[in-house]
C-alpha positions, -999 to +999 in steps of 0.1 A: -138+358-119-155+377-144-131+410-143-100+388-150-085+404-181-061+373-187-087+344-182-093+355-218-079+375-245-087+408-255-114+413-282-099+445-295-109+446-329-143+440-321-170+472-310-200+475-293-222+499-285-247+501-253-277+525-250-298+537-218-331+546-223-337+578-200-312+570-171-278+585-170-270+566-142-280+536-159-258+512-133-267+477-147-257+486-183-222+507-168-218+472-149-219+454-183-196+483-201-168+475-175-170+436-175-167+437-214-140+461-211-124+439-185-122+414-213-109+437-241-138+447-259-141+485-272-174+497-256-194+527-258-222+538-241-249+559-253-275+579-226-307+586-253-326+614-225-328+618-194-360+618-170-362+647-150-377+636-116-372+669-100-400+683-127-416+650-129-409+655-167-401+624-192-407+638-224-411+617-255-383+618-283-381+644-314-374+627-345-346+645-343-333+631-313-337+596-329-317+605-360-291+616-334-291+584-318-283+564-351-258+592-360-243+585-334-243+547-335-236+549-371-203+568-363-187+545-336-196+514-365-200+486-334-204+452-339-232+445-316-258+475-305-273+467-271-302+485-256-311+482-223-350+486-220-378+487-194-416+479-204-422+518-205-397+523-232-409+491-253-422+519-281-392+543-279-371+511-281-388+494-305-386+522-329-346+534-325-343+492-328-358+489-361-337+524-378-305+504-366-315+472-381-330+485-417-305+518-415-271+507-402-272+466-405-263+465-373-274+435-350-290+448-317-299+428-283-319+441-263-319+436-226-334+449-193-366+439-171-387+437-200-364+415-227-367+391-194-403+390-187-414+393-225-392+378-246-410+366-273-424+402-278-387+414-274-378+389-307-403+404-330-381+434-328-347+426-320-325+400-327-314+388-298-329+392-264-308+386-232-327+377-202-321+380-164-285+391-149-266+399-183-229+399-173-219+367-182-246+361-208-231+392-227-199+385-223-202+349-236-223+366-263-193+391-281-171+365-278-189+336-294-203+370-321-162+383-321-149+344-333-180+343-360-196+319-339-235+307-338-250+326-303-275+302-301-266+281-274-257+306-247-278+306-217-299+335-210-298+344-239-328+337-268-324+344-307-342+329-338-326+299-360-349+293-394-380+319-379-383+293-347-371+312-309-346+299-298-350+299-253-324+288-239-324+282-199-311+305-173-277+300-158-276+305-119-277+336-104-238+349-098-231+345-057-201+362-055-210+403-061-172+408-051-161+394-086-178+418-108-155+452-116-172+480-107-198+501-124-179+522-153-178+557-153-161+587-175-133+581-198-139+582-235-168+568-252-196+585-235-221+602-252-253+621-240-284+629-265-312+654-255-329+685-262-320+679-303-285+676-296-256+653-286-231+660-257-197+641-260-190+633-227-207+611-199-237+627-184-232+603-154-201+627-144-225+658-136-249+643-112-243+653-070-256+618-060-243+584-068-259+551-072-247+519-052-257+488-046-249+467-017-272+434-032-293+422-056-326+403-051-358+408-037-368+390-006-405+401-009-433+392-035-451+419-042-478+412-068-471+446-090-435+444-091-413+427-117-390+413-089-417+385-081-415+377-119-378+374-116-379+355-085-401+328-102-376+328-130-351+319-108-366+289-090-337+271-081-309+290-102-295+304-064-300+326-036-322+352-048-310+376-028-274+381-024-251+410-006-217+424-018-190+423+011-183+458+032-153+463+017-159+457-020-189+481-012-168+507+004-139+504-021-162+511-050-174+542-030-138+559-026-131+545-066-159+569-076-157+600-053-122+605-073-141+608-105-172+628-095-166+664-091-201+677-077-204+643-052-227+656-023-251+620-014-244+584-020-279+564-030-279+531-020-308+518-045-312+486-032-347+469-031-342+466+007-313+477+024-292+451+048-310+442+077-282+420+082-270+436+119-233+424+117-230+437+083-245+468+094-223+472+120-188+466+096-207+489+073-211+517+096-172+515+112-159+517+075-186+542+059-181+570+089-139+565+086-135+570+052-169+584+031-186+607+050-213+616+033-251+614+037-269+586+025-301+576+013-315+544+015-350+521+011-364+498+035-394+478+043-415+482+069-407+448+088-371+455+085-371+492+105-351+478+134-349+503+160-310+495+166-299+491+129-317+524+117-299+543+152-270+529+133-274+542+098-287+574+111-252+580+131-231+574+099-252+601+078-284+585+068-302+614+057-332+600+042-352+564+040-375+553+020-404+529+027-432+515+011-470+517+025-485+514-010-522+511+001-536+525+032-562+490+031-544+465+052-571+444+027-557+453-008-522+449+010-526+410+017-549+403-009-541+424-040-507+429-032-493+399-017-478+420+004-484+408+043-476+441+057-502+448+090-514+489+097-496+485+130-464+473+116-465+511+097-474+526+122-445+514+145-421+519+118-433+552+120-426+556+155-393+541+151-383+571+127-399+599+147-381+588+175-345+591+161-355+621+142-354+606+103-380+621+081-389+591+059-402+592+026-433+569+025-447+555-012-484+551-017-499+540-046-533+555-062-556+545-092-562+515-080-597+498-090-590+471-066-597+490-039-634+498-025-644+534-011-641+517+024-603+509+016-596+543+010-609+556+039-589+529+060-557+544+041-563+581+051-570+567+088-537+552+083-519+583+072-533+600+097-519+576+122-483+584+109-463+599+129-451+634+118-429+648+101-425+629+066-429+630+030-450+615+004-440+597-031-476+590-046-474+569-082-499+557-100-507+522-104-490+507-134-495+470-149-465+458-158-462+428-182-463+392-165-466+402-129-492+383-108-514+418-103-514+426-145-526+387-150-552+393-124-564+426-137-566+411-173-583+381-163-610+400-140-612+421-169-607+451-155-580+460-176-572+457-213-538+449-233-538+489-237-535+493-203-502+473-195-473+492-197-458+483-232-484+500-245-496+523-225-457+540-212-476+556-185-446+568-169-445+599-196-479+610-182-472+605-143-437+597-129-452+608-096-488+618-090-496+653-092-529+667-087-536+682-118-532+656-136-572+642-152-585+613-131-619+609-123-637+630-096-631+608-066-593+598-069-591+637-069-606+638-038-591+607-022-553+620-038-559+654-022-566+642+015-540+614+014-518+644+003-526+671+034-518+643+056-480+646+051-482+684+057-473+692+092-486+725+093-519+712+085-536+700+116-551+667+114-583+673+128-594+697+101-585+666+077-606+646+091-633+675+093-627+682+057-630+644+047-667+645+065-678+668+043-698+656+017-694+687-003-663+682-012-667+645-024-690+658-049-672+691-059-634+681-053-619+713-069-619+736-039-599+709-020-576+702-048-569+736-049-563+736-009-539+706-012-519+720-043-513+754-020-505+734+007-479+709-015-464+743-030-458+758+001-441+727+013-422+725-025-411+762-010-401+750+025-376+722+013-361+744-014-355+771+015-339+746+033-317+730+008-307+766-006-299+773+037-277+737+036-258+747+006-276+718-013-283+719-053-323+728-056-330+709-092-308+685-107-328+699-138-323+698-170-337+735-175-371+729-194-407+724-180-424+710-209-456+695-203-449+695-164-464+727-159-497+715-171-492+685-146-482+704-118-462+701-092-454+664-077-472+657-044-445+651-015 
């Protein structure tokens, strides 16, 4: 097992240092912090900002902020610097990464989604890159670095010998969930940097909602996501999707409440949530007895049982997530790989009217692959929802190595600028807004798709208003009508949660360049 202290001994002269990019809740590196304190090692963990998706606001480091960071670093001396990074951050990371190397001498790996589906980039500016599920590859990685030993033969993870890459394979996926400790939170060792200053205590600690998973894996393919690179990865390396047993789930649940003060939600952030029935069931028995607390959850829409979502919703589901992502049945099989029909929506739909859950549906926009005749069939679509629900729009985002990006390059629709390690997107658009600058049409399109999820707005003046050609050619009268409408509903929620004794913003306090972007559609 990979939490035994005594299967090895304790590493206690040897530091190292972890840092999350904008994520204080950061789960996969706090998994890694408490495996390699399992061992012995003396870990720290460093949150470097925080993305605020309450104001849709990720705002770029101050130089200052950086010089914090390798302060910081350069204060707890470690051993090994790791950095956990996603495509969006590959300039952010790139730049801390270099300061530590030329600065403090300090070796740094990086790790993440994109250290695994660009490696070789990762190399040019680290010096080790770990790739995949990164709890046994790091902790074969201190120890061999901890003895003085050459790292260059430990799977998943790739280095340089003589200015030549080193890739070393995969090793299999881990099976058993239950053996890994659980993810690490508080205690000493914690550090927080943002708004030009550094907060000595873990930032984790002050959210009301924490982050569980139940599995890991993927069972779907969709084109644009990084799980169908990972899933190719791991041909043959194990299940790719595996769950955690009810009871380990449930005990790291009661672990945590003890340490979280302001603990209101529990987020299951699982790619799909079980649609395993049994486990449901155990799930349910244990989670009414002895959490209590609403839940959120994501699921797809050809795994909305009727009888498994009546169960969740009894032991305090309070919100589900589920992914439309075009409107075009079309760009769904063909673009997106992702063989979900309009009816199938539709019924899921049904389903959560009928057992009163408001869902959250996703939807993605900017999209060049699909026709003006697709977008029409996707505000049909949303107009076939049933009400009431809300709306997480996101813009469409290439990231490096999935099958859509390599498409999009080759049909040169795209450029290198545009995939995500270059272009960090994300700081412009989290979630779509509608005064953000796109060209005339999306505007148009965004602000329909958005009306849809307003209940108050009828649906046969949508329809009317998507008739008239006036507005196709002069959008800004509509967007205005749909950003009243979206504040108004903003309003409506915020009434309610105030009513419910729920926190409004889990803000940080500043606006930034949000205010220029307005207001995030829901």
């Amino acid at each position: 097992m990979i939490a035994d202290p005594a299967s090895g001994p304790a590493r206690r002269g040897y530091r190292i240092c972890l840092v999350s990019l904008y994520s204080s809740s950061c789960i996969g590196l706090r998994y890694l912090v408490s495996v390699l304190k399992s061992r012995g090692f003396d870990v720290s963990l460093v949150v470097f900002k925080e993305k605020n998706i309450a104001l849709d606001l990720m705002e770029l480091p101050t130089e200052r902020e950086v010089d914090l960071l390798v302060d910081v670093i350069g204060e707890l001396d470690p051993d090994l610097v790791g950095i956990g990074v996603r495509s969006s951050f590959f300039k952010i990371a790139s730049r801390a990464t270099l300061r530590i190397r030329e600065e403090l001498h300090k070796p740094v790996v990086w790790g993440g989604s994109h250290g695994t589906v660009a490696p070789e980039q990762s190399l040019g500016v680290a010096d080790l890159v770990c790739l995949g599920e990164g709890e046994e590859a790091i902790l074969d990685l201190a120890e061999h670095l901890s003895r003085g030993e050459d790292p260059s033969g430990i799977p998943n993870v790739w280095t340089k010998r003589n200015g030549q890459i080193v890739a070393n394979p995969l090793r299999p996926l881990i099976g058993d969930l239950d053996s890994l400790p659980f993810p690490d939170y508080g205690g000493e060792g914690k550090f927080f940097i943002e708004g030009d200053r550094v907060v000595r205590r873990d930032p984790g600690l002050d959210a009301f909602n924490l982050d569980v998973l139940t599995s890991r894996g993927c069972p779907y393919r969709c084109s644009y996501c990084c799980n169908s690179t990972f899933r190719t990865l791991y041909a043959g390396k194990g299940k790719p999707v595996r769950l955690r047993s009810v009871g380990n789930v449930l005990e790291e649940i009661r672990t945590q409440k003890k340490i979280f003060p302001r603990l209101k939600r529990i987020d299951f952030i699982d790619e799909v949530f079980s649609w395993e029935k049994e486990w449901v069931r155990e799930f349910v028995d244990g989670y009414t007895r002895d959490i209590r607390l609403p839940f959120h959850c994501m699921q797809h829409p050809l795994t909305t049982d009727p009888e498994i979502m009546r169960m969740l919703r009894d032991a305090g589901l309070e919100r589900v997530e589920i992914g439309i992502q075009s409107g075009s049945e079309r760009v769904r099989r063909e673009i997106f790989e992702r063989p979900v029909s309009d009816q199938s929506l539709v019924e899921a739909s049904r389903v959560m009217r009928g057992l009163g859950i408001v869902p959250f549906y996703d939807l993605i926009v900017d999209n060049p692959f699909e026709t003006p005749e697709d977008k029409r069939q996707g505000l049909d679509l949303l107009l076939r929802m049933s009400r009431p629900f809300y709306m997480h729009m996101f813009s469409l985002m290439y990231f490096p190595g999935t099958v859509l990006t390599r498409r999009a390059l080759g049909e040169k629709i795209i450029t290198a600028d545009d995939v995500e390690d270059r272009a960090a997107k994300s700081f412009g658009q989290m979630y779509v807004s509608l005064r953000y600058p796109r060209p005339r049409l999306e505007r148009y399109w965004i602000s329909l798709y958005s009306l849809t999820s307003k209940r108050f707005v009828p649906k046969p003046l949508i329809r009317l208003l998507s008739r008239a050609g006036f507005f196709r050619r002069h959008p800004k009268p509509l967007v205005a009508f749909a950003g009243l409408c979206n504040s108004v509903k903003l309003g409506l929620i915020a009434a309610k949660w105030l009513w419910e004794g729920k926190p409004v913003f889990s803000s940080l306090g500043k606006r930034g360049r949000s205010q220029k972007r307005g207001s995030r559609i829901v």
